[in-house]
GUSE-470063 format. One line per 5 residues: number of its first residue (from 0); for each residue y, z, x of N, C-alpha, C. Coordinates in steps of 0.05 Angstrom, whole numbers. Atoms other than C-alpha are relative to their C-alpha. Example, Ala and Ser with C-alpha at 12.3 -4.5 7.8 and 13.67 -1.06 7.14 Angstrom:
BEGIN
0	-24 0 18 -90 156 246 24 0 18 | -24 -1 -16 -21 143 273 22 14 -15
END
This chain:
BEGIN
0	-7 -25 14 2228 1978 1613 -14 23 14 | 10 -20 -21 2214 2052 1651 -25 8 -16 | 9 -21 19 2164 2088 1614 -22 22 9 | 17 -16 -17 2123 2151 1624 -23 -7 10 | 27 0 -4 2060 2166 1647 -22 8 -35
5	25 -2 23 1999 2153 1594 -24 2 9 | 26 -2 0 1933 2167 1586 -15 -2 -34 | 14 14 17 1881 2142 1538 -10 23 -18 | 7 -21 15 1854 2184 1477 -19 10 5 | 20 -9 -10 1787 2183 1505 -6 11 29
10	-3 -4 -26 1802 2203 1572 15 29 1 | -19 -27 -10 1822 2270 1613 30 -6 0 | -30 -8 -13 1895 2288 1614 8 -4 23 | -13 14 -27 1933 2237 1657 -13 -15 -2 | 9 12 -17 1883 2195 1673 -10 -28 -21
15	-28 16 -18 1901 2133 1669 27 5 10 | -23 -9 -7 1963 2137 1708 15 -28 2 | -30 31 -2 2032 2082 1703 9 35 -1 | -23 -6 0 2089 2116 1721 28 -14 5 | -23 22 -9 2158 2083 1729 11 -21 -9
20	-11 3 -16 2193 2042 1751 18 22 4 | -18 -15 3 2243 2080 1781 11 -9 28 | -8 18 -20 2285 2051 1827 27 22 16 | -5 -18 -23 2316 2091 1898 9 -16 16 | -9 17 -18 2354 2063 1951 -14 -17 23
25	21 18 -6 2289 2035 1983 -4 -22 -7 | 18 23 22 2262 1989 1918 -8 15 -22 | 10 2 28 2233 1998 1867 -32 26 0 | 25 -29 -6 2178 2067 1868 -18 0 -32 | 11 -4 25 2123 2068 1819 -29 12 3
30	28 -10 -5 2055 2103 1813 -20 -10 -18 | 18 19 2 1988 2065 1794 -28 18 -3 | 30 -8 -4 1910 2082 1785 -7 -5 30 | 5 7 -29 1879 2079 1853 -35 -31 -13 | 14 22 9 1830 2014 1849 -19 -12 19
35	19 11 -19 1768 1985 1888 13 -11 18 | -8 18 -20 1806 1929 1924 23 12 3 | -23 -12 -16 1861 1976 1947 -21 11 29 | 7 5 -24 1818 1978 2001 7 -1 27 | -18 20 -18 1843 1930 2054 29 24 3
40	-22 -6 4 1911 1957 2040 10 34 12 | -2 -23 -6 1899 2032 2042 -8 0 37 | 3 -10 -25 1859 2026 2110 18 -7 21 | -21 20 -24 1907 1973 2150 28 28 -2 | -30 -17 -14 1971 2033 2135 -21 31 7
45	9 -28 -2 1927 2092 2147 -10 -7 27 | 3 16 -20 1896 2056 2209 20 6 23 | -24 -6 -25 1971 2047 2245 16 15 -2 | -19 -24 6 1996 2104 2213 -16 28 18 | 20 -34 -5 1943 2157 2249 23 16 20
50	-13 -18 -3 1994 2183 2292 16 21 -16 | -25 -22 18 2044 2201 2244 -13 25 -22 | 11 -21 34 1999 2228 2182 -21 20 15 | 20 -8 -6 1940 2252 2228 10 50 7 | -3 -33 -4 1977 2324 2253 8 8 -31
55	-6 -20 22 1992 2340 2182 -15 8 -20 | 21 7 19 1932 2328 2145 -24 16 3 | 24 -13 2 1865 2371 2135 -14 -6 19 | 25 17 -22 1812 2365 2191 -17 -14 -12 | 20 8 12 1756 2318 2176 -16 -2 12
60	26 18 -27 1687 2306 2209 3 -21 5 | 3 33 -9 1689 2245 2251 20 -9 5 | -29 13 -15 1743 2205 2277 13 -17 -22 | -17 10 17 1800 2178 2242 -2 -32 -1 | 8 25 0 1775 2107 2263 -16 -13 -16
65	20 3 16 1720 2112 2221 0 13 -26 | -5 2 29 1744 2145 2162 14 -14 -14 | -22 11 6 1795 2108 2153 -6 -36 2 | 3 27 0 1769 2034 2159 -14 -3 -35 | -3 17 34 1762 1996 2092 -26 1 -11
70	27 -12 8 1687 2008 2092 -1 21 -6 | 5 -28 11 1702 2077 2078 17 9 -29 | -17 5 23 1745 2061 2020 -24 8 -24 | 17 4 20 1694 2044 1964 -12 38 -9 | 20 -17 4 1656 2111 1971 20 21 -3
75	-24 -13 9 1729 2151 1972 10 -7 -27 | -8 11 33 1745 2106 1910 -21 21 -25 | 11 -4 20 1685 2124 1876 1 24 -7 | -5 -32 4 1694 2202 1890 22 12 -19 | -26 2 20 1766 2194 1863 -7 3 -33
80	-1 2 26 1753 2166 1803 -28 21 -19 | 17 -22 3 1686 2215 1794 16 28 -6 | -1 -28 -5 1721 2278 1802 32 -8 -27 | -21 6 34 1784 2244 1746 -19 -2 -19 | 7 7 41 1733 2230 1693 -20 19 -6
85	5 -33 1 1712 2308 1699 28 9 -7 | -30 -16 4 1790 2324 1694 4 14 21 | 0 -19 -20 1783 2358 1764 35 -13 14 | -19 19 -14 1834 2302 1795 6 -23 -14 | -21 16 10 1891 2263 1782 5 -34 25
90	-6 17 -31 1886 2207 1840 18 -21 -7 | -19 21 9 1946 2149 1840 8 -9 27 | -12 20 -21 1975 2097 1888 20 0 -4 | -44 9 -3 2048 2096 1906 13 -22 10 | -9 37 1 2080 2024 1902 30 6 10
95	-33 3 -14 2149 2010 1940 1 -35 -10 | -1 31 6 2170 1937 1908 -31 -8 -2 | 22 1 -3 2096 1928 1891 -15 -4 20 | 16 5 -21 2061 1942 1952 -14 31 6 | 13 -23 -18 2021 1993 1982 4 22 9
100	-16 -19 -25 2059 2055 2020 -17 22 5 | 5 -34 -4 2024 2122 2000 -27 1 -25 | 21 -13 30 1977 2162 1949 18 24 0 | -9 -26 10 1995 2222 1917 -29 14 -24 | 31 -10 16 1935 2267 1879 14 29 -10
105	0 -35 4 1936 2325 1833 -26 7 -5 | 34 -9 -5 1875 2361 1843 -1 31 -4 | 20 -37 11 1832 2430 1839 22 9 -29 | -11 -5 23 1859 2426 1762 -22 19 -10 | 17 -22 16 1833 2487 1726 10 14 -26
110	-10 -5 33 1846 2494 1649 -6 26 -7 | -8 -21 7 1837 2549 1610 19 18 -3 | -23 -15 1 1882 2603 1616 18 -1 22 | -11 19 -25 1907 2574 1685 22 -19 -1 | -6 28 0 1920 2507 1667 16 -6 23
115	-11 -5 -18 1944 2498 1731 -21 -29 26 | 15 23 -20 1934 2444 1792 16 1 24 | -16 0 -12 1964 2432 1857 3 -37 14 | -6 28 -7 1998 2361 1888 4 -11 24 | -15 9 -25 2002 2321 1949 -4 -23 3
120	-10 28 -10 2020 2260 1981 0 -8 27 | -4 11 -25 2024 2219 2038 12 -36 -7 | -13 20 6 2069 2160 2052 0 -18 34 | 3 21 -28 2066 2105 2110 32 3 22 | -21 6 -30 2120 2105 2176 22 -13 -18
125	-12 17 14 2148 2044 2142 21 -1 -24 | -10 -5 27 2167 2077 2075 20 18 0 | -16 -23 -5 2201 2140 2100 30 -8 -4 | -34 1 -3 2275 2154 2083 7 -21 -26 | -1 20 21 2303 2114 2022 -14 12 -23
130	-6 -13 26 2276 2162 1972 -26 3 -15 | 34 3 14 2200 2137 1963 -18 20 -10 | 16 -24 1 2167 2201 1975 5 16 -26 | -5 -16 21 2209 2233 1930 8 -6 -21 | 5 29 33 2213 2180 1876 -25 14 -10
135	32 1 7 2131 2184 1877 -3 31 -4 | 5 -30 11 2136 2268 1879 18 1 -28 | -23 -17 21 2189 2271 1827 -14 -10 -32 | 26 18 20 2131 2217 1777 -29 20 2 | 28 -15 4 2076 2264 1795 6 18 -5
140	1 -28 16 2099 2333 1776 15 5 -31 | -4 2 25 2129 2303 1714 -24 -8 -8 | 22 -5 9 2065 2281 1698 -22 16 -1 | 8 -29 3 2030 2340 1718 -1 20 -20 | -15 -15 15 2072 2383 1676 8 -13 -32
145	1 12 31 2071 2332 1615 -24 -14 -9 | 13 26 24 2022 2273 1601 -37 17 19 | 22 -14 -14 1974 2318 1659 -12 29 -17 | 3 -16 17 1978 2375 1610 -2 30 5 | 8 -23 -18 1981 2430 1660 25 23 0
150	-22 -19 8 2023 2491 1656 18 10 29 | -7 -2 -26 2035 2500 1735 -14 -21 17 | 6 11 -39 2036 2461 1806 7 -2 14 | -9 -16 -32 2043 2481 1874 -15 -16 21 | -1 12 -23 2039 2455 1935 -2 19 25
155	-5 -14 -25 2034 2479 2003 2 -24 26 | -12 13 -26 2067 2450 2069 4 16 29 | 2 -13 -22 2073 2476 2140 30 6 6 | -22 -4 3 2134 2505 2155 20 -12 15 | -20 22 -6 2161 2460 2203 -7 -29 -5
160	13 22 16 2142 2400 2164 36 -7 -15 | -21 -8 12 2216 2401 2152 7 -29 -17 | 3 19 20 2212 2337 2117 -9 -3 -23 | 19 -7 25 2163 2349 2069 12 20 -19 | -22 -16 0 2204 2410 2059 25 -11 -19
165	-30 10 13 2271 2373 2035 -17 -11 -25 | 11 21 30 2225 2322 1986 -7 34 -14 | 2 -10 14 2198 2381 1954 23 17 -12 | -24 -17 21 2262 2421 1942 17 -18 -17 | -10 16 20 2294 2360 1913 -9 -2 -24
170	12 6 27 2240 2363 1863 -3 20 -5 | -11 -31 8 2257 2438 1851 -25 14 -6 | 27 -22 -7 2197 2474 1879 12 13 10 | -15 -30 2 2212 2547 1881 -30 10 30 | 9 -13 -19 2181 2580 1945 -12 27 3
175	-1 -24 1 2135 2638 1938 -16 7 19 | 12 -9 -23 2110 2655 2003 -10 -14 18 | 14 18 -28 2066 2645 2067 -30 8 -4 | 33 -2 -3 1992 2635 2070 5 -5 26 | 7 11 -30 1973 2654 2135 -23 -18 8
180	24 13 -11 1913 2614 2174 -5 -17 -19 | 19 10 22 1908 2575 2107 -20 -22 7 | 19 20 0 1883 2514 2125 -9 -11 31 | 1 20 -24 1852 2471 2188 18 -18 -3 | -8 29 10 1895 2424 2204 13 -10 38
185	7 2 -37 1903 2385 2281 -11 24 20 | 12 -18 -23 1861 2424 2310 0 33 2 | 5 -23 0 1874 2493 2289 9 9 -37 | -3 -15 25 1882 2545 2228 33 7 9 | -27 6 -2 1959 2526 2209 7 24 -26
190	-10 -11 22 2003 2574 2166 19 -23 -21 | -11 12 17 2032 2545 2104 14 14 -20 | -8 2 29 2084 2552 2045 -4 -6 -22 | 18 -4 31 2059 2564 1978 31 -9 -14 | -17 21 16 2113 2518 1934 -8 -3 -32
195	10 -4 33 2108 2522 1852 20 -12 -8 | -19 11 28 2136 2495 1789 -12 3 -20 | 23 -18 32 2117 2516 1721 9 -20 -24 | -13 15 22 2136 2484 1656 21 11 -15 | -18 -20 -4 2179 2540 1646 33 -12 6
200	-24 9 -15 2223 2516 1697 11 -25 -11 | -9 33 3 2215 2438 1678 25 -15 -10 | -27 5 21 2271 2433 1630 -12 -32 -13 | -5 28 6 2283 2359 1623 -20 -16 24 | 19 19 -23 2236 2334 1679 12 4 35
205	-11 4 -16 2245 2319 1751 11 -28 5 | -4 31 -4 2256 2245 1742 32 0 -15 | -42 3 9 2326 2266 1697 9 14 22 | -16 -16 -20 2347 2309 1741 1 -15 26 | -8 23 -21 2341 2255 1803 26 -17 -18
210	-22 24 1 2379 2201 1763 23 20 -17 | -21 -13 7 2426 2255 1734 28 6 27 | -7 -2 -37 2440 2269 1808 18 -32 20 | -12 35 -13 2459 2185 1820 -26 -11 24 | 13 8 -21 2400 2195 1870 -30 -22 -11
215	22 16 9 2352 2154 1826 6 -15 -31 | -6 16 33 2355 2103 1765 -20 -18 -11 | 25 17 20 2304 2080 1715 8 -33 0 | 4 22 -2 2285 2017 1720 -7 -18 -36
END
């Protein structure tokens, strides 16, 4: 049976995270807590994925060989789940037929009169195409925007990222500009698109509006 995303009475907004099933011409897309022994799993696709994910991703100190091996898991885990049970971050694993593919995070959440966070993702070589990405975006800014408790979230992408691009307009992010130099990212200060959604907008979710579309169906 599909059902939303929950979180516990004693716990920040969201966190625990189930989302799904929701099933895409891939398999079967669902989003998960992130978990010690995802480990293994995370470093082996991040590992033979460094070409693909490495030019789009934040600079980091040190080489991608070494952040990225399974010894460096644990201490990323523990930060994760540290910075969720403050309410800062939303961290989750993205499952294709129960396995491994991606993460997705909503993070720098700031309540008050804000309430407001922004979301991103990354998904393996392997997974691309078939709907995953935007299965797992279309489960995180409904929970964001519902069981996350947040009144806006935005995104930013590079502008020829023209991939990234399509997943987000499917999940009906409204486009309000260019940050220039925003961020480091391969090697230099990249401009980016500033990407929103409010609750405003949400209507009915982004997960009806996929399977309203034929492009997605609850599981």
């Amino acid at each position: 049976m599909w059902s939303a995303l929950t979180s516990t009475a004693e716990d920040h907004p969201g966190w625990p995270v189930h989302a799904g099933p929701l099933r895409v011409r891939a398999g079967v897309v669902t989003l998960r807590s992130v978990r010690r022994r995802d480990g293994r799993a995370w470093s082996g696709l991040r590992l033979a994925e460094q070409d693909y994910l490495a030019p789009w991703e934040p600079t980091m100190e040190g080489r991608w060989s070494d952040n990225n091996t399974a010894r460096a898991w644990p201490a990323m885990h523990s930060q994760l789940r540290r910075y969720a049970s403050v309410g800062a971050t939303i961290p989750a694993v993205i499952e294709l037929d129960g396995q491994f593919c991606g993460q997705i995070t909503i993070g720098g959440i700031v309540r008050g009169a804000l309430h407001s966070g922004w979301i991103g993702y990354w998904v393996g070589r392997p997974f691309i195409g078939g709907g995953v990405a935007t299965a797992a975006l279309a489960l995180g800014v409904d929970h964001a925007l519902g069981a996350g408790a947040l009144h806006r979230v935005d995104a930013t992408v590079r502008p020829e990222n023209q991939a990234s691009r399509v997943v987000l307009d499917r999940c009906g992010f409204r486009e309000e500009g260019l940050l220039k130099r925003y961020l480091h990212v391969d090697g230099a200060w990249r401009d980016h698109l500033l990407v929103a959604r409010t609750r405003e907008e949400h209507g009915r979710g982004v997960v009806a509006a996929l399977v309203d579309s034929g492009f997605a169906q609850r599981v």
